[in-house]
N, C-alpha and C positions, 0 to 999 in steps of 0.2 A: 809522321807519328813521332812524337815524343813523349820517349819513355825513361823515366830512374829510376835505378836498381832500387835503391831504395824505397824507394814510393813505389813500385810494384809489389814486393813482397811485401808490404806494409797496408798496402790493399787485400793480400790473399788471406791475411790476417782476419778478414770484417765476416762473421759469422752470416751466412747467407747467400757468403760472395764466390760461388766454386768459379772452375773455368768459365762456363761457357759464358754466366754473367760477367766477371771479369774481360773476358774477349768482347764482350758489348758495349762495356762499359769504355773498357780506351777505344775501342773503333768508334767510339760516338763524342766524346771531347779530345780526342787524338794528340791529349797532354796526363801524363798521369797526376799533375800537380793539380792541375782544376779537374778530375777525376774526385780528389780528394778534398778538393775544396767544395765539390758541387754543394747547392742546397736541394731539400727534397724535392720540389719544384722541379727541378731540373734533371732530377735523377726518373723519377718517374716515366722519361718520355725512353729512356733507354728499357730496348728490350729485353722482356722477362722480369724488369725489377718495377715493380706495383709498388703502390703507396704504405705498406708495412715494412717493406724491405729498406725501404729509400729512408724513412724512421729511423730505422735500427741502422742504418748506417752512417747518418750525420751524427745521432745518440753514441756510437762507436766511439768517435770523434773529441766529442765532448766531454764524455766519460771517463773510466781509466782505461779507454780500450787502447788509447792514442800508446799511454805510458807500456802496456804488454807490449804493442808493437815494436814501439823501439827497442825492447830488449831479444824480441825475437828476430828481428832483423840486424841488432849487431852480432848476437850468434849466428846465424847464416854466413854474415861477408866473415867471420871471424873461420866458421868452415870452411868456407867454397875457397877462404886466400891460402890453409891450413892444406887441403888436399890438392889446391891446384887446379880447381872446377872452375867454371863458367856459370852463368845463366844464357840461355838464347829465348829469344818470346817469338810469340806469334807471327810475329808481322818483322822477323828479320828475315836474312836473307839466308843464314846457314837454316832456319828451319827446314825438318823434313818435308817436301812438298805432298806425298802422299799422305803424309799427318796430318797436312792442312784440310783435307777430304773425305775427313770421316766425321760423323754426325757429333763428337762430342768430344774434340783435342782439346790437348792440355793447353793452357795460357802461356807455360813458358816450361821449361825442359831444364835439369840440372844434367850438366854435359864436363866428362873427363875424355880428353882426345880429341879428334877432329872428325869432322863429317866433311865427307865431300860430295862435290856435285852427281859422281858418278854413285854413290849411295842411294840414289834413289831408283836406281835400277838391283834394289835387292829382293833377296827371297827367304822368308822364315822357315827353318825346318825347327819342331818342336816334338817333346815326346814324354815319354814317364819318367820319373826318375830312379825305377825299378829296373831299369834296363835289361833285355836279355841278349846274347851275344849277338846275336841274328838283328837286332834292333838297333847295336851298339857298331856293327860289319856296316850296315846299310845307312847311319847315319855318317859313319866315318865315308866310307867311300862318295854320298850326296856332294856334302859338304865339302872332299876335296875337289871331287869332279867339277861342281860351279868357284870354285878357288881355280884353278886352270882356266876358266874361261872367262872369269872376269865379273863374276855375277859377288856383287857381296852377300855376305849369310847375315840372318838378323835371329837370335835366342834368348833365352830368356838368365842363363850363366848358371842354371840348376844346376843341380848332379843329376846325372844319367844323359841322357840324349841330350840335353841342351851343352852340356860338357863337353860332350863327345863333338857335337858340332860346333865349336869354336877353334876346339885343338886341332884339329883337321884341315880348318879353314887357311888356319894360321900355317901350319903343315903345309899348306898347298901354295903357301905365298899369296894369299888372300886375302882379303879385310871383310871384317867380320863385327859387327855392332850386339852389344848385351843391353838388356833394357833390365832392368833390375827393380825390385818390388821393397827394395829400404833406400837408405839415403846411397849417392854414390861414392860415400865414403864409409860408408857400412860397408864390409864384405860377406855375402852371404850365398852360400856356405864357406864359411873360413876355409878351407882347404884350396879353395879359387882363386885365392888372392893374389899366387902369381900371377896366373891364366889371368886373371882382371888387369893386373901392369901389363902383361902382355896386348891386350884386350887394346888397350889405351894407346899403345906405341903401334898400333895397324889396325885402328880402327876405332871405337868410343865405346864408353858408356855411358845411359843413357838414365833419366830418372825423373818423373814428375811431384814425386814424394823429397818432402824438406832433406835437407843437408841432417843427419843426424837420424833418420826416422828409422827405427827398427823393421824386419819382414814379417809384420802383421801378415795374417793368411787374408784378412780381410783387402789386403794389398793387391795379389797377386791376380786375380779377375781383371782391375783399371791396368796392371803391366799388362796383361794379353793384350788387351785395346791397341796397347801401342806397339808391340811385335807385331799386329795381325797389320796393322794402321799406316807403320811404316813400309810397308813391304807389299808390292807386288801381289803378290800369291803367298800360301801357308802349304807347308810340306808337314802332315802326320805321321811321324815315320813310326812308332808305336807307341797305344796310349790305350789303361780298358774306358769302356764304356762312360764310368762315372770321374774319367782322370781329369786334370787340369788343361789339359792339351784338348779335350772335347767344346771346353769353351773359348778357348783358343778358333776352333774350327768354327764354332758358332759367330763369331765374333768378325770374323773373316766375312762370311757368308753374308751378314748382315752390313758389314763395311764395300759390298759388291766387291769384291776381290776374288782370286781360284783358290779353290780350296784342294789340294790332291792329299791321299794319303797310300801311305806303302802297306800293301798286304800281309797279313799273317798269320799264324797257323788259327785252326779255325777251336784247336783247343785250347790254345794261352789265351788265359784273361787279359796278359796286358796289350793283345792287339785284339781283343773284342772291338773294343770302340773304332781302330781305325778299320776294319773289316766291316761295319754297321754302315761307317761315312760313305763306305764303295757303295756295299749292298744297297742303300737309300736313295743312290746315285748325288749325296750332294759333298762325296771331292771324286776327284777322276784319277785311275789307281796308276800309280806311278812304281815303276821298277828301273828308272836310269834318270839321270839330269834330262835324257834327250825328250824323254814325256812333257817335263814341264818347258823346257825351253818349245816347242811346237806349239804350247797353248798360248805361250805368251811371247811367242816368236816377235808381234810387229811392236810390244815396248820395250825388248830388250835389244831390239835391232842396232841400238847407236853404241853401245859395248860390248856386243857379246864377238868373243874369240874362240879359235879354234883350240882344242887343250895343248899344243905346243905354244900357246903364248902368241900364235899369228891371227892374222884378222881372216875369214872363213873367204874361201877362197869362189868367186864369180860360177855365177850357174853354167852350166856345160851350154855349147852353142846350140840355137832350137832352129828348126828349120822356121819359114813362113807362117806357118798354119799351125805350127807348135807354138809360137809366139803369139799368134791372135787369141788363141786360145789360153795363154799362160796369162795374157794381160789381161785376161773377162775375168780373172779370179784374185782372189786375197787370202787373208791366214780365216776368212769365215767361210764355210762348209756349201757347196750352189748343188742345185739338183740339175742333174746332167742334161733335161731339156731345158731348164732356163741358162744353164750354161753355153749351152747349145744354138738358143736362141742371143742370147747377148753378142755370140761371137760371129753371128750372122753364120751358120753353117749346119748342117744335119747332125744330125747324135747320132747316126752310123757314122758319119766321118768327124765324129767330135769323139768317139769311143776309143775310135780308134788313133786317134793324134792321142790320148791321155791314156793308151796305152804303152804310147812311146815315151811319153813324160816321166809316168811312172816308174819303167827302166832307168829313167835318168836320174830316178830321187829326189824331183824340185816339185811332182806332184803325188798327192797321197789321195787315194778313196774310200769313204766309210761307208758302213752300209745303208741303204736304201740306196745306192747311185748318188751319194753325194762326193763331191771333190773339193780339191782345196791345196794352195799352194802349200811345200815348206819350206819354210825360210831358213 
C-alpha cells in the first residue's frame, strides 16, 4: 500500500468520498496517486462508487475542486506540524485493531500521543455529563481499579464521567485514550486542556474530524463509534434514558462487543437509562472491575495484572479429576450434564469435583446448573 499525506486528505476532500468509499478505494489501486489519477472507467469497478460517483469525482479534478484541495490540505499539514499531530490510516500498523472491525471505521485517525500494542486490550467507561457523586465515586474508583491492572480506559474527554474517568486512570498510573468529537487541537471543553497534555504524555488523543473542526453536536454520535469501536467492551456508569452514553451502548451492541452498565437509584433520572440497559438485559450490571474482567477474561488474558502491579498468580493445585474436569471447560457457561459428559464421568461425581473447584475460585456456577471457568 502506498499512501501520501497529501493525496490522502486531498481524496477526503472529493464530495461523495466518506470513509468507507475512501477505504475501497486505496484497497483497490493500493497507490493514492493513481487513486486520484483514476478514470471513471476504472473507478466504477471499486466498491460502492457507481457510475455518478465516479463522474463527480474525475469532474472534482478537473474543476476547481483540485484548487480547494490544495488549500485545505496545506492548512491541515500547516495544523497537524503546529499541534504536533500525526495522521495514521487504515492499513498501518499503529491503527487500532479493534477499529479495524467495525462495520464502518474511519479511513485515517488524527492522533496526539502514542498508541500502543497493548491498547487494544482496553475498556470504555462513559457517562453523563451531569454527574452525581455516586456516579462521579464509581467512575473514579472503575477507572483506577483497571489503571492497577493494566487494562487501558478509553472516553470521550467530556465533563462529568468521561472527566472523571481519565484523571483516575492517570491517578492510577494508567494510560488512558480520549476520542474527541472536534479537531485534536481543539480543546473541548476548555477546562481539559491540561488533562488533554496530560492525556497525550500516557496515553493519546484520538480524532477522525479535520485538524481545526469545531464540537458540532452533530459530531459526537461518529465519536461514540470510535470509543465503543476501539474497545473491548463499554462500561455505562451513569447516563438517563435519552443521554449520549445510550448511543454509546447502542453502538457497542451493534459493533458485537459487551456492553455492561453500573446500577442506580431507581429515582435519578440520570441512571434511568443505565438501569433500562440492565432491566432489557442488553449490558450486564457491573459493580467492580472484577464483573467485567470475567466476561472478558479470555481477550484480556495476555495483560491483565494483579492490582499490585504483579502478573495474577497460577491456579491453586487440582487434584486428577479436578483437572479433567477444569480442562472440559472455558470462560463459556457448559450445562453440568454436557459437562459431565465431555469429561467422561457422572454429574454426581462431576458435582461434586466442581464443588471443590468452587471453593477454590477458578470455577464459578450460574443458574440452571451451568459452569465455567475464571480466569
Amino acid at each position: 500500500m502506498k499512501i501520501d499525506l497529501r493525496e490522502l486528505l486531498t481524496l477526503s476532500t472529493v464530495p461523495g468520498i466518506g470513509s468507507t468509499r475512501l477505504i475501497n478505494l486505496l484497497s483497490h489501486f493500493k497507490d493514492s496517486h493513481l487513486a486520484i489519477k483514476a478514470p471513471a472507467k476504472e473507478l466504477v469497478h471499486v466498491p460502492g462508487i457507481e457510475k455518478k460517483t465516479a463522474l463527480n469525482f474525475v469532474n472534482f479534478f478537473r474543476d476547481s475542486g483540485a484548487d480547494h484541495a490544495k488549500r485545505f490540505v496545506d492548512e491541515q499539514l500547516s495544523r497537524l506540524n503546529k499541534a504536533e499531530a500525526r495522521v495514521i490510516t487504515y492499513w498501518d500498523k499503529e491503527f487500532p485493531p479493534n477499529l479495524k472491525n467495525i462495520y464502518d471505521p474511519p479511513a485515517f485517525l488524527f492522533v496526539r500521543g502514542k498508541l500502543k500494542e497493548n491498547d487494544r486490550y482496553s475498556v470504555a467507561l462513559v457517562g453523563t455529563r451531569t454527574a452525581s457523586e455516586y456516579g462521579r465515586q464509581m467512575a473514579e474508583q472503575l477507572a483506577h481499579d483497571f489503571a492497577k491492572i493494566g487494562i487501558t480506559t478509553v472516553s470521550g474527554l467530556a465533563r462529568g464521567i468521561d472527566t472523571v474517568v481519565h484523571v483516575a486512570t492517570l491517578k492510577g498510573g494508567g494510560r488512558t485514550i480520549g476520542v474527541v468529537g472536534s479537531g485534536v487541537d481543539v480543546m473541548y471543553p476548555p477546562e481539559n486542556k491540561d488533562l488533554a497534555e496530560r492525556i497525550i504524555d500516557n496515553g493519546a488523543l484520538l480524532s477522525e474530524f479535520n485538524m481545526g473542526a469545531k464540537p458540532d453536536a452533530s459530531n459526537f454520535p461518529r465519536r461514540n463509534r470510535i470509543v465503543s469501536g476501539i474497545s473491548l467492551g463499554t462500561v455505562i456508569i451513569e447516563t438517563a434514558v435519552e443521554g449520549g452514553a445510550m448511543i454509546t451502548a447502542s453502538l457497542a451492541f451493534d459493533q458485537n462487543r459487551e456492553v455492561f452498565a453500573v446500577p442506580g437509584m431507581v429515582s435519578d433520572k440520570r441512571t434511568s437509562g443505565s438501569n433500562l440497559l440492565i432491566k432489557q438485559e442488553k449490558a450486564m450490571l457491573v459493580e467492580s472491575v472484577e464483573d467485567v474482567i470475567e466476561v472478558l477474561a479470555s481477550q484480556l488474558k495476555p495483560v491483565i495484572k494483579s492490582p499490585d502491579g504483579k502478573k495474577k498468580q497460577a491456579p491453586p493445585q487440582l487434584s486428577i479429576f479436578e483437572q479433567r474436569l477444569y480442562e472440559a471447560m472455558d470462560d463459556t457457561p457448559i450445562h453440568i450434564d454436557a459437562l459431565a459428559e465431555k469429561a467422561a464421568t457422572t454429574t454426581a461425581d462431576a458435582l461434586v469435583q466442581l464443588l471443590s473447584l468452587e471453593f477454590k475460585g477458578v470455577v464459578r456456577q450460574s443458574p440452571g446448573k451451568m459452569f465455567r471457568r475464571v480466569s
